[in-house]
Chimera marker file (.cmm) of the C-alpha trace (Angstrom):
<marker_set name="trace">
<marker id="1" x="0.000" y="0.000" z="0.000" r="1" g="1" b="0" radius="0.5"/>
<marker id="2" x="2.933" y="2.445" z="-0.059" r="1" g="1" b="0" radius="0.5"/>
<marker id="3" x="2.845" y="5.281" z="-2.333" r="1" g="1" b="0" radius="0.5"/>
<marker id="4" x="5.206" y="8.172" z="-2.532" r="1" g="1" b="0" radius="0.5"/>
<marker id="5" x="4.260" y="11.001" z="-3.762" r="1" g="1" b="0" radius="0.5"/>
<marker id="6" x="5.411" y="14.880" z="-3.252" r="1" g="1" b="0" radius="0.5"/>
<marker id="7" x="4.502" y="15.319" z="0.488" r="1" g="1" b="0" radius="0.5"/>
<marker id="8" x="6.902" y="12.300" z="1.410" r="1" g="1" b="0" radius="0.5"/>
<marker id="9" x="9.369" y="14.586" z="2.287" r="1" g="1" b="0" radius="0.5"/>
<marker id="10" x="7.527" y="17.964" z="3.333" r="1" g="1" b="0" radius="0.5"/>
<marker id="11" x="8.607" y="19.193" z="6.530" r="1" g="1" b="0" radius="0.5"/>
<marker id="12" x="5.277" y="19.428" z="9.344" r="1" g="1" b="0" radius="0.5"/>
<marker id="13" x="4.283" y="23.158" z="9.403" r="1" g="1" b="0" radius="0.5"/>
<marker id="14" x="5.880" y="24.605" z="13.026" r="1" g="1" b="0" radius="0.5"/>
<marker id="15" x="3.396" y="27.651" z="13.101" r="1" g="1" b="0" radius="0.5"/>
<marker id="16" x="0.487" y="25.261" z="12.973" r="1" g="1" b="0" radius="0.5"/>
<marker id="17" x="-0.322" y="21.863" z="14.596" r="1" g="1" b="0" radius="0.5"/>
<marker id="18" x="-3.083" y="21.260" z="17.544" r="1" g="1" b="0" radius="0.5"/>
<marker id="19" x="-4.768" y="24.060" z="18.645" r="1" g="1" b="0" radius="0.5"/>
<marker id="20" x="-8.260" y="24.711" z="20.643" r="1" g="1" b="0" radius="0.5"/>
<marker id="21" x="-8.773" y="20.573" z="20.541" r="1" g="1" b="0" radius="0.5"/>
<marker id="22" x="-8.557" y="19.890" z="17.361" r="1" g="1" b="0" radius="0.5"/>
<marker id="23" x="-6.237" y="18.263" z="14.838" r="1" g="1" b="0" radius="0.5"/>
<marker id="24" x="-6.088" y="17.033" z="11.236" r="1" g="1" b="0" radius="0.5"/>
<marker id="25" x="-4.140" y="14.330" z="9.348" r="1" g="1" b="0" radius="0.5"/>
<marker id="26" x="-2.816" y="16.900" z="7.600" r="1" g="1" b="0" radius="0.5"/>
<marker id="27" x="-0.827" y="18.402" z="10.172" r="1" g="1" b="0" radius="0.5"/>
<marker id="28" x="1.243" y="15.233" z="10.484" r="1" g="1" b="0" radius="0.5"/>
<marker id="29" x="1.948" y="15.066" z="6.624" r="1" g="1" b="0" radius="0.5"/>
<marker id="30" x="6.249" y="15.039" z="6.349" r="1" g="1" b="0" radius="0.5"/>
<marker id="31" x="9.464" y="13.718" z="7.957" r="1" g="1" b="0" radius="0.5"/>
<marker id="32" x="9.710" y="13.355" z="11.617" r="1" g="1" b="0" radius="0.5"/>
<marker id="33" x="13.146" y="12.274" z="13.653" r="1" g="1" b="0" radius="0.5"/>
<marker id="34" x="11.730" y="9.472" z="15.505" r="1" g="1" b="0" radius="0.5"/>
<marker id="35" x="13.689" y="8.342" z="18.430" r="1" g="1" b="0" radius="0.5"/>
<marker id="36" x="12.692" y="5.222" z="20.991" r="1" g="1" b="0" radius="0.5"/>
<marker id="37" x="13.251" y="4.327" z="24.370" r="1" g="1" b="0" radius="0.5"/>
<marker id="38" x="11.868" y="1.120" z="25.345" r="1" g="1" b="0" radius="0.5"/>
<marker id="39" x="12.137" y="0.210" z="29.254" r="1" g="1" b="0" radius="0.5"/>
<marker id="40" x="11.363" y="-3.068" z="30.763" r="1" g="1" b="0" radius="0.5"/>
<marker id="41" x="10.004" y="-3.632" z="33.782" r="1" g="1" b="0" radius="0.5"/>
<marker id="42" x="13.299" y="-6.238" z="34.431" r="1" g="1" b="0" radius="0.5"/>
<marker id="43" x="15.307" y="-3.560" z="33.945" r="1" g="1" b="0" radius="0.5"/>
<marker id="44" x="16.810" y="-3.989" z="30.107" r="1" g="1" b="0" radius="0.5"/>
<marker id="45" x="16.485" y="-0.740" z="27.820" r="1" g="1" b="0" radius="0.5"/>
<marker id="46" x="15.983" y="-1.020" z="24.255" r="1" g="1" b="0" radius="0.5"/>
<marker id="47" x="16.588" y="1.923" z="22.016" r="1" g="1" b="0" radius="0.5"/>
<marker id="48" x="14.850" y="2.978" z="18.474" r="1" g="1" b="0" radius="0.5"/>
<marker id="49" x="16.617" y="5.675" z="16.184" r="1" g="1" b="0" radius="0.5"/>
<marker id="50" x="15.366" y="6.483" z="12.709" r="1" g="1" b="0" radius="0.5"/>
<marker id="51" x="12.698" y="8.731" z="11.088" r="1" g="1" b="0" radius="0.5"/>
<marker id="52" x="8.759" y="8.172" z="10.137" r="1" g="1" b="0" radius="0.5"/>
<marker id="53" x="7.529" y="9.442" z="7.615" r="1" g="1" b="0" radius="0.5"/>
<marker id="54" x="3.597" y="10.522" z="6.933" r="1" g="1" b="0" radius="0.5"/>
<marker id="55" x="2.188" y="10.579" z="3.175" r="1" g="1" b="0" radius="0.5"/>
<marker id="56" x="-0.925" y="11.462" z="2.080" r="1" g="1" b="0" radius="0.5"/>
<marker id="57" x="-2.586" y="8.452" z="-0.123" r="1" g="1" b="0" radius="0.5"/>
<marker id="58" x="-6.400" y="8.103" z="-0.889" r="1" g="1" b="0" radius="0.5"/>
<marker id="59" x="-7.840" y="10.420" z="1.904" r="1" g="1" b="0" radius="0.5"/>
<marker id="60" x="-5.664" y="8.821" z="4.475" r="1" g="1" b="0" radius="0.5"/>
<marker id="61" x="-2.381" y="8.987" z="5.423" r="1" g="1" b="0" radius="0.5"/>
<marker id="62" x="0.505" y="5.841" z="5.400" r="1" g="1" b="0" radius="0.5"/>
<marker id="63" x="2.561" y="6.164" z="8.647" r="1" g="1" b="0" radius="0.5"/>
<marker id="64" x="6.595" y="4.355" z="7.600" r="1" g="1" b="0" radius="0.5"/>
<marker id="65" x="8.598" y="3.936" z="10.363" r="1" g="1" b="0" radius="0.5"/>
<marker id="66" x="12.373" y="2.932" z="9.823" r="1" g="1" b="0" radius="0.5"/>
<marker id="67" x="15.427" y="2.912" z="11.947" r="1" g="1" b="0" radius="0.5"/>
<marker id="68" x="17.824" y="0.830" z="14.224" r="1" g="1" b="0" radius="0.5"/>
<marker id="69" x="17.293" y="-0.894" z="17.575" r="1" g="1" b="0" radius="0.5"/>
<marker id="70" x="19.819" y="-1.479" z="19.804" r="1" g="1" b="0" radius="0.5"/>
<marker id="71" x="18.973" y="-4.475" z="21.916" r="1" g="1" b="0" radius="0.5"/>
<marker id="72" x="19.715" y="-4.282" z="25.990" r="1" g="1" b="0" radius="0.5"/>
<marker id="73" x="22.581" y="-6.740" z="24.921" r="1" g="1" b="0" radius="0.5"/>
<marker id="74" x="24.071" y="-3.994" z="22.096" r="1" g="1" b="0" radius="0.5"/>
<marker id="75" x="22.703" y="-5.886" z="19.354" r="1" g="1" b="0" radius="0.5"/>
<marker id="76" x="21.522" y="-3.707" z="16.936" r="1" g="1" b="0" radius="0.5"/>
<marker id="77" x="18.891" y="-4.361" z="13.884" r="1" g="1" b="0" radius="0.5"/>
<marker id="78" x="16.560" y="-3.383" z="11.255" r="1" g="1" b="0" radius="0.5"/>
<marker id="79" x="12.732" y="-2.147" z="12.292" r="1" g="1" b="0" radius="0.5"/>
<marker id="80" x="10.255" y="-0.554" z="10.304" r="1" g="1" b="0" radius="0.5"/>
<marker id="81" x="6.445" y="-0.402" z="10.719" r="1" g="1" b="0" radius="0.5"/>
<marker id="82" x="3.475" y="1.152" z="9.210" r="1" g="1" b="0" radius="0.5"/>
<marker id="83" x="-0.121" y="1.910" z="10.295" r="1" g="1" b="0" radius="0.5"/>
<marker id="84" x="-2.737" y="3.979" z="8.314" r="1" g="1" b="0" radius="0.5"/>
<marker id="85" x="-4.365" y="6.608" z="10.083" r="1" g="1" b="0" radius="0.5"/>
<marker id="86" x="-7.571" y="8.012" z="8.839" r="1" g="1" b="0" radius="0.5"/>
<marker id="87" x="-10.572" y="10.959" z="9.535" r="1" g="1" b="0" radius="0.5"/>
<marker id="88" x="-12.574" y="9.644" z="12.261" r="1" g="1" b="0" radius="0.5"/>
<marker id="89" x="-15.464" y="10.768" z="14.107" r="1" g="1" b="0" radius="0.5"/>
<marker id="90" x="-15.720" y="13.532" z="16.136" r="1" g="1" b="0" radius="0.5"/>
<marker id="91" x="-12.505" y="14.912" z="15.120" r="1" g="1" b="0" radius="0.5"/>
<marker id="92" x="-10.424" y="11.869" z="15.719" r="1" g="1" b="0" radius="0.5"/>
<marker id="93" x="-7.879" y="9.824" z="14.189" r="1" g="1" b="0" radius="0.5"/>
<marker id="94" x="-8.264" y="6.367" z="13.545" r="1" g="1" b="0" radius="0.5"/>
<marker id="95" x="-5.311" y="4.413" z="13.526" r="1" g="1" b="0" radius="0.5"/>
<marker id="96" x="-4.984" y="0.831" z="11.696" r="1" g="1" b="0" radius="0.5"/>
<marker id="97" x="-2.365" y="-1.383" z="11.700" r="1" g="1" b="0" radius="0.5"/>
<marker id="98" x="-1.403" y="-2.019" z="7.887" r="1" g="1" b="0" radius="0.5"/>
<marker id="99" x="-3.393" y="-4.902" z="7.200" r="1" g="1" b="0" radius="0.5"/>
<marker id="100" x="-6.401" y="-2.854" z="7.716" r="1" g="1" b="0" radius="0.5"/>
<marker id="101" x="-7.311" y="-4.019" z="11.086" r="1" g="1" b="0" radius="0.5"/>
<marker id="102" x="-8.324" y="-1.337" z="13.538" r="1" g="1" b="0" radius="0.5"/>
<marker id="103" x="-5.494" y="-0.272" z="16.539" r="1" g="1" b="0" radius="0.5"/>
<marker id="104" x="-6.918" y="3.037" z="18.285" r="1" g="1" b="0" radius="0.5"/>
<marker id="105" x="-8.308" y="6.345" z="18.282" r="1" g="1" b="0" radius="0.5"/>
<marker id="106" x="-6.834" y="9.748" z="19.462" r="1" g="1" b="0" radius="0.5"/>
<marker id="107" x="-7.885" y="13.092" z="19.421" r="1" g="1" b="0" radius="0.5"/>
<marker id="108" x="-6.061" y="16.389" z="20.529" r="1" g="1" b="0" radius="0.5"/>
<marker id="109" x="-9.215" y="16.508" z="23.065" r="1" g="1" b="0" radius="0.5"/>
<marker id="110" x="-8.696" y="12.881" z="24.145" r="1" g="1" b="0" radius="0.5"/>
<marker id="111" x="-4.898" y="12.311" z="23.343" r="1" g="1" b="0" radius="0.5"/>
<marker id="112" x="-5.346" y="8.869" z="25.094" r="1" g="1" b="0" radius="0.5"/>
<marker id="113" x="-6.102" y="5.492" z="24.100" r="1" g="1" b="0" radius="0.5"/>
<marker id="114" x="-6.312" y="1.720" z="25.064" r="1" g="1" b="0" radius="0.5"/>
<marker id="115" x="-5.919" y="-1.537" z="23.160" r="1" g="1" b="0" radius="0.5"/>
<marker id="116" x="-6.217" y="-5.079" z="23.933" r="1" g="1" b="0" radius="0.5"/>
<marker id="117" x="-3.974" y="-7.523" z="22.476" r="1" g="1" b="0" radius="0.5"/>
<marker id="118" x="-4.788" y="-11.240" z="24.057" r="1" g="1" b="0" radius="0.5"/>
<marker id="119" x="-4.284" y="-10.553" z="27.565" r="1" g="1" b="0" radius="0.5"/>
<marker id="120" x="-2.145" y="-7.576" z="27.287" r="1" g="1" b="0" radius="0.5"/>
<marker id="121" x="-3.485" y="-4.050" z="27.613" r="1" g="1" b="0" radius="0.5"/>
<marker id="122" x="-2.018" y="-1.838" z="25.650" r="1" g="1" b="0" radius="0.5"/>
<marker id="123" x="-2.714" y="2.418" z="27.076" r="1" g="1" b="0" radius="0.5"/>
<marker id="124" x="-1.095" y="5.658" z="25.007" r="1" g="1" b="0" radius="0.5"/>
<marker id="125" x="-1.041" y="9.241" z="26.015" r="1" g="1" b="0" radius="0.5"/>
<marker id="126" x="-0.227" y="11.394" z="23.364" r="1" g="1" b="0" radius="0.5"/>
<marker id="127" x="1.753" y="14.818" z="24.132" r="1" g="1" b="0" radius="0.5"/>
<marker id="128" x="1.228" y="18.064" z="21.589" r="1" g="1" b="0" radius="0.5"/>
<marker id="129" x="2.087" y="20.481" z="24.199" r="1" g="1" b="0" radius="0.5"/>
<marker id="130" x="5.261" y="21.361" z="22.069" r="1" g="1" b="0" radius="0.5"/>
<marker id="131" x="4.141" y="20.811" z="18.564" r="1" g="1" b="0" radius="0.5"/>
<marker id="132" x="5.847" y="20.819" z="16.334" r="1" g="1" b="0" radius="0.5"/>
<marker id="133" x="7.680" y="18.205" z="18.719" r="1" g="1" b="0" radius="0.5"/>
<marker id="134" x="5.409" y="15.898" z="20.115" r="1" g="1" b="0" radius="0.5"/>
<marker id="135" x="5.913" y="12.406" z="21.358" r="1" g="1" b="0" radius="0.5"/>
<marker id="136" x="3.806" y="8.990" z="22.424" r="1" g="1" b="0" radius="0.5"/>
<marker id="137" x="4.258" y="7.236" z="25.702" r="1" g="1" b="0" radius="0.5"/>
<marker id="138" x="2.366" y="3.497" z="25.773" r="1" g="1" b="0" radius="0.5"/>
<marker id="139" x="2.156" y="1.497" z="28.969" r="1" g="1" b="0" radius="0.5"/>
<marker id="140" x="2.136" y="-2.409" z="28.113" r="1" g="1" b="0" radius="0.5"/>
<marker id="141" x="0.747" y="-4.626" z="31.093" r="1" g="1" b="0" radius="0.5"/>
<marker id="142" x="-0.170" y="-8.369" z="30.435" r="1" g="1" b="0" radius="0.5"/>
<marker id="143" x="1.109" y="-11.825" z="31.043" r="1" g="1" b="0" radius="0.5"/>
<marker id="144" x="3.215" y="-11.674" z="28.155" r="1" g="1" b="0" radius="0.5"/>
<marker id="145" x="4.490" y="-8.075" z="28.113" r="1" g="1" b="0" radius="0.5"/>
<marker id="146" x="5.395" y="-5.377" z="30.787" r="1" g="1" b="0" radius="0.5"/>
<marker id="147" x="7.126" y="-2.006" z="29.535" r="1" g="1" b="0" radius="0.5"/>
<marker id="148" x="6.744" y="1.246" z="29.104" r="1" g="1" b="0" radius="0.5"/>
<marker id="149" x="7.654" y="2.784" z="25.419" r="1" g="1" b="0" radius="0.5"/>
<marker id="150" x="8.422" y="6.648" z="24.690" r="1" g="1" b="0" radius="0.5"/>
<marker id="151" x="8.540" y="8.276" z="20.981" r="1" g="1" b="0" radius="0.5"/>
<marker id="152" x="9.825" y="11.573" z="20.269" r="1" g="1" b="0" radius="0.5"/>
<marker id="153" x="9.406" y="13.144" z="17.233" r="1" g="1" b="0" radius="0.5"/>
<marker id="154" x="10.596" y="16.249" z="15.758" r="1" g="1" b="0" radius="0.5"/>
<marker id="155" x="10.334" y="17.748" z="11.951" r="1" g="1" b="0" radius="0.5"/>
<marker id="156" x="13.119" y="16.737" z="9.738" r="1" g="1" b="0" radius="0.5"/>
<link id1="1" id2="2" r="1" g="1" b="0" radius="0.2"/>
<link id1="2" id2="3" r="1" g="1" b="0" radius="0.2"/>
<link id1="3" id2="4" r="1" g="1" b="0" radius="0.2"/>
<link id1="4" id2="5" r="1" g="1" b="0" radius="0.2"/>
<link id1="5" id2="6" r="1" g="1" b="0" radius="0.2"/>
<link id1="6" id2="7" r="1" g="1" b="0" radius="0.2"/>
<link id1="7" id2="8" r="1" g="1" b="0" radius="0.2"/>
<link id1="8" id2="9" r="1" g="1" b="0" radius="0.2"/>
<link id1="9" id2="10" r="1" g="1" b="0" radius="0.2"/>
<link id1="10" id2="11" r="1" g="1" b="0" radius="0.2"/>
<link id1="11" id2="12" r="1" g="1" b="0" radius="0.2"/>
<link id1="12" id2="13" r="1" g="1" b="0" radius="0.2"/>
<link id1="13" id2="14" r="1" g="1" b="0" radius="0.2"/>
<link id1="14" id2="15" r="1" g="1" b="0" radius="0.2"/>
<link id1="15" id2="16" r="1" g="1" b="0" radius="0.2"/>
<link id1="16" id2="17" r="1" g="1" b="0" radius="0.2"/>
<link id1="17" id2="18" r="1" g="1" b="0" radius="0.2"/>
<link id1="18" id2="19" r="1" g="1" b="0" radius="0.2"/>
<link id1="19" id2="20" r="1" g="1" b="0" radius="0.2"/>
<link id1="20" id2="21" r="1" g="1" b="0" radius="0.2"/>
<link id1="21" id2="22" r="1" g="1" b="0" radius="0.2"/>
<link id1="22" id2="23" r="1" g="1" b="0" radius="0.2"/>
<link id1="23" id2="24" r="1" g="1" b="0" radius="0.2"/>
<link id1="24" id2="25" r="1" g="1" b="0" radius="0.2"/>
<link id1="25" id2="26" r="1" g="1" b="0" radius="0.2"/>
<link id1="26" id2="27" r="1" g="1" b="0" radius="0.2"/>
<link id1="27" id2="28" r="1" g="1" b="0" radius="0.2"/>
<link id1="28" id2="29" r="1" g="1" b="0" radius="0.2"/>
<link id1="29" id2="30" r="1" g="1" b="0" radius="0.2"/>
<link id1="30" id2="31" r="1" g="1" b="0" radius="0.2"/>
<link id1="31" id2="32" r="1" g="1" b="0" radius="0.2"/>
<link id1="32" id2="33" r="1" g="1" b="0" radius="0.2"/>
<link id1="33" id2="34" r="1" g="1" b="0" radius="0.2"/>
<link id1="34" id2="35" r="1" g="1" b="0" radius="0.2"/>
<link id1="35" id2="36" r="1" g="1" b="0" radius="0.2"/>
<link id1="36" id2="37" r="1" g="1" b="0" radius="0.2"/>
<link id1="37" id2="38" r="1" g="1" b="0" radius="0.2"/>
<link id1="38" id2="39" r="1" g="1" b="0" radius="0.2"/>
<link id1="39" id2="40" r="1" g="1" b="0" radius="0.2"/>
<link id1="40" id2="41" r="1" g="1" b="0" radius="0.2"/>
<link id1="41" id2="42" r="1" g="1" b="0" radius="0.2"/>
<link id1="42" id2="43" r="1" g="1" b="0" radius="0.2"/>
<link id1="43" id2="44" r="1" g="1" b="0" radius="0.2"/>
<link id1="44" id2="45" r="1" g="1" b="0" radius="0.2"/>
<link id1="45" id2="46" r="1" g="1" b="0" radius="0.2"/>
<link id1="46" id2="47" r="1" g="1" b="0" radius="0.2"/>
<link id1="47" id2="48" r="1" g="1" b="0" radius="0.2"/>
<link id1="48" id2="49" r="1" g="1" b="0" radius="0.2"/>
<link id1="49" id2="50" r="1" g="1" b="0" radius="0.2"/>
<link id1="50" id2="51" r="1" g="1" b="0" radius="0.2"/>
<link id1="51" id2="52" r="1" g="1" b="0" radius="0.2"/>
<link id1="52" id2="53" r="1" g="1" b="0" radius="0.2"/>
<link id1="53" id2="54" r="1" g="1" b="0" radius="0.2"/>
<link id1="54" id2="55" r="1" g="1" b="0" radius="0.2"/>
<link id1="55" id2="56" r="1" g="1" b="0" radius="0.2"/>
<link id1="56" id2="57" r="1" g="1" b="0" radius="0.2"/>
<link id1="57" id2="58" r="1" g="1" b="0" radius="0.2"/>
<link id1="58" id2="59" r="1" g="1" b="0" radius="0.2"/>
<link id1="59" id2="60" r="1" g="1" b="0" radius="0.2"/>
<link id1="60" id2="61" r="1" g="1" b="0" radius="0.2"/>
<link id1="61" id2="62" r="1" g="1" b="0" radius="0.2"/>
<link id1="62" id2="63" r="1" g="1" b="0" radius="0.2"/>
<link id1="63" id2="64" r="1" g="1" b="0" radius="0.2"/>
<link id1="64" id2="65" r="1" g="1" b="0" radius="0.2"/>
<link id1="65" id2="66" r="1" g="1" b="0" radius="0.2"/>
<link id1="66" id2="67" r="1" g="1" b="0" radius="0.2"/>
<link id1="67" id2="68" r="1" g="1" b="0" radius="0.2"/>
<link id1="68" id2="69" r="1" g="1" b="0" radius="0.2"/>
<link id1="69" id2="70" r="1" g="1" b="0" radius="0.2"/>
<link id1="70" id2="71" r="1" g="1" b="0" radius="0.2"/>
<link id1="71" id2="72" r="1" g="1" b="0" radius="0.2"/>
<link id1="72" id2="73" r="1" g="1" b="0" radius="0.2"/>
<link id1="73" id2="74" r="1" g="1" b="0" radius="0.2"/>
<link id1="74" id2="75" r="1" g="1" b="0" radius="0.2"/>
<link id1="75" id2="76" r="1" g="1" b="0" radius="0.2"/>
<link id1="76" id2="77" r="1" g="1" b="0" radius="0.2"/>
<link id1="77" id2="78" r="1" g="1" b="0" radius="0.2"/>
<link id1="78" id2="79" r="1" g="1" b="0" radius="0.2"/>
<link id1="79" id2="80" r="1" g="1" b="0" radius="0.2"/>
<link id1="80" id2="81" r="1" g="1" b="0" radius="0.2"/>
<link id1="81" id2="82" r="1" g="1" b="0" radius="0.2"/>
<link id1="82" id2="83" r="1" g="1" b="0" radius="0.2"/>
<link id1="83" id2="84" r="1" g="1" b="0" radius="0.2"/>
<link id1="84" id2="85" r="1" g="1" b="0" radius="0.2"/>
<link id1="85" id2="86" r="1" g="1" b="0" radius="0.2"/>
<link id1="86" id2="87" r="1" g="1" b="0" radius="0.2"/>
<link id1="87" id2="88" r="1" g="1" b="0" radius="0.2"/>
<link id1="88" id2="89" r="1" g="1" b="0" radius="0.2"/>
<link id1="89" id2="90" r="1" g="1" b="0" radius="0.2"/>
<link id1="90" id2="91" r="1" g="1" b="0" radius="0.2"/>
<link id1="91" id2="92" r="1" g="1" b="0" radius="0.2"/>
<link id1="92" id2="93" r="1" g="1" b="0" radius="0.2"/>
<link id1="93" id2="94" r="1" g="1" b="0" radius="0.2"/>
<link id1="94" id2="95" r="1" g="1" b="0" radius="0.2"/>
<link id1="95" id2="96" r="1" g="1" b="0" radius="0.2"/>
<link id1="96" id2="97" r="1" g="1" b="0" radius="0.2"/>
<link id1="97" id2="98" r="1" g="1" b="0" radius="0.2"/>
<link id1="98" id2="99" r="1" g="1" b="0" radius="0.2"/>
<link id1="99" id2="100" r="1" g="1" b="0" radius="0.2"/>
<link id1="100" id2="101" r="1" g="1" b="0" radius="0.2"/>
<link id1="101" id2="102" r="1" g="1" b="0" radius="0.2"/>
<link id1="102" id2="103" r="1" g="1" b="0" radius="0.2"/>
<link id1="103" id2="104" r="1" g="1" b="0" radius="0.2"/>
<link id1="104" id2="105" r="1" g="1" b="0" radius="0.2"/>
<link id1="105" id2="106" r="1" g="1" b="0" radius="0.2"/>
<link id1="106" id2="107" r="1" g="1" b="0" radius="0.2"/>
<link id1="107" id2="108" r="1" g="1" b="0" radius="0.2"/>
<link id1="108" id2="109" r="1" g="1" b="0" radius="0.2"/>
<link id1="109" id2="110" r="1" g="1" b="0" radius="0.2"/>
<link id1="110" id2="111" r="1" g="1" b="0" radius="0.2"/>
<link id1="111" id2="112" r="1" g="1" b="0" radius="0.2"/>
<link id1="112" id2="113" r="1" g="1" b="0" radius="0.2"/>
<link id1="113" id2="114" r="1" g="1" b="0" radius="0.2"/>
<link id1="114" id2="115" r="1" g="1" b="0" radius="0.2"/>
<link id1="115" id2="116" r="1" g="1" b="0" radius="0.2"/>
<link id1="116" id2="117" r="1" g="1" b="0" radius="0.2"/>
<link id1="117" id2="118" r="1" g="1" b="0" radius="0.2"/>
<link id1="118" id2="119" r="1" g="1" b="0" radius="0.2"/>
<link id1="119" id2="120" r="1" g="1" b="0" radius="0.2"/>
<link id1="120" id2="121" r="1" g="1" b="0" radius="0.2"/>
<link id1="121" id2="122" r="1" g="1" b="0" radius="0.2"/>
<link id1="122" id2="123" r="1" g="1" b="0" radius="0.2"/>
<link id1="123" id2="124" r="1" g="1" b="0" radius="0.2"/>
<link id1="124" id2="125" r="1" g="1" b="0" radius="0.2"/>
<link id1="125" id2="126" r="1" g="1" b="0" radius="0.2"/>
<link id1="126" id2="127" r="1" g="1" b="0" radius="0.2"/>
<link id1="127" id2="128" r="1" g="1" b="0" radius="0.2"/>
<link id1="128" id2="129" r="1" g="1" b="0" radius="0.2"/>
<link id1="129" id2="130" r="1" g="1" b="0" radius="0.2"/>
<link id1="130" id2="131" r="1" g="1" b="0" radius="0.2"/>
<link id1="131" id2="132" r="1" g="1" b="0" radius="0.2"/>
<link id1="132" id2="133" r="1" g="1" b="0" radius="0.2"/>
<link id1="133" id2="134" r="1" g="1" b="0" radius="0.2"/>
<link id1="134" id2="135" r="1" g="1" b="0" radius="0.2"/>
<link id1="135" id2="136" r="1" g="1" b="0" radius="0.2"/>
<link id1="136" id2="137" r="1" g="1" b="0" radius="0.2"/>
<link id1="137" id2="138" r="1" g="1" b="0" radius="0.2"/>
<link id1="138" id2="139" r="1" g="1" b="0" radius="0.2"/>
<link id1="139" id2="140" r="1" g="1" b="0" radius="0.2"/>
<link id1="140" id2="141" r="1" g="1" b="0" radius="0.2"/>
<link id1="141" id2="142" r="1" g="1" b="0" radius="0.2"/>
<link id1="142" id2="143" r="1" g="1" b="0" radius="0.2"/>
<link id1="143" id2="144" r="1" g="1" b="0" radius="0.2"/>
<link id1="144" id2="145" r="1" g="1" b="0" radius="0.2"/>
<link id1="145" id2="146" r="1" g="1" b="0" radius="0.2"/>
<link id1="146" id2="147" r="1" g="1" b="0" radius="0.2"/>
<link id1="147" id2="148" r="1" g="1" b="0" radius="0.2"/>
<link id1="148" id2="149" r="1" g="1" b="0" radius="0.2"/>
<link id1="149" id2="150" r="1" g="1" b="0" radius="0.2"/>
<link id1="150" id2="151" r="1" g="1" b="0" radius="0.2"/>
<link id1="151" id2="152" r="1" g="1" b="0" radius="0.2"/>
<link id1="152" id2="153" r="1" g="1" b="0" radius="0.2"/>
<link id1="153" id2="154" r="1" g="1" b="0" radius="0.2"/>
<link id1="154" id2="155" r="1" g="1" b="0" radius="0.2"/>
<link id1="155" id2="156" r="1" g="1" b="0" radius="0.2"/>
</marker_set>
């Protein structure tokens, strides 16, 4: 489903972005320096470096995340992800994991959200305090998985 086309590398607007409780895919259109910090709840940090990038395609927008993770033990490899985000109601964005199936909702008026995976709860808070640097901290609780995840991202 990937497209590129000429807003693949547009950098996000920093004189606009949330404001007054609402927001808009296009906002979020560009390059962003994405950088990870994954902590365990035994202790063992893994890191994230790399950029995602947000392209408009068919009324929607394809979120491509790519980088490097360096593993607690130094190891370091190859990630990349993408999710479709869409319009939804009430001023929200819907956010779907790439094969279509649905992951959350967020809003600049509710910049929070919960999924359930199996057992394991999945919660986000979204911060666009400082927009045009903003960042995503999940919570991950379940028999399988116990972390906490921050993303910072900042125009490129």
């Amino acid at each position: 489903m990937s497209k590129t086309n000429r807003h693949s590398m547009t950098t996000p607007a920093a004189n606009t972005g949330p404001k007054m409780g609402r927001i808009s895919l296009t906002e979020f259109v560009g390059k962003w320096r994405l950088t990870r910090d994954i902590q365990e709840h035994t202790g063992g940090i893994t890191t994230f470096s790399g950029e995602a990038v947000l392209s408009e395609s068919d009324a929607q927008l394809e979120y491509r995340e790519s980088g490097r993770v360096t593993l607690a033990n130094s190891k370091t490899i190859h990630a990349e992800r993408i999710y479709i985000w869409r319009n939804g109601l009430n001023g929200q964005i819907d956010v779907y994991f790439a094969d279509k199936r649905f992951f959350h909702s967020f809003s600049a008026d509710k910049p929070y959200a919960e999924h359930l995976c199996g057992n394991d709860l999945y919660k986000v808070t979204y911060d666009f305090t400082r927009w045009p640097v903003w960042e995503s901290v999940w919570q991950v609780k379940g028999p399988r998985k116990d972390y906490t995840m921050v993303s910072h991202y900042a125009p490129l």
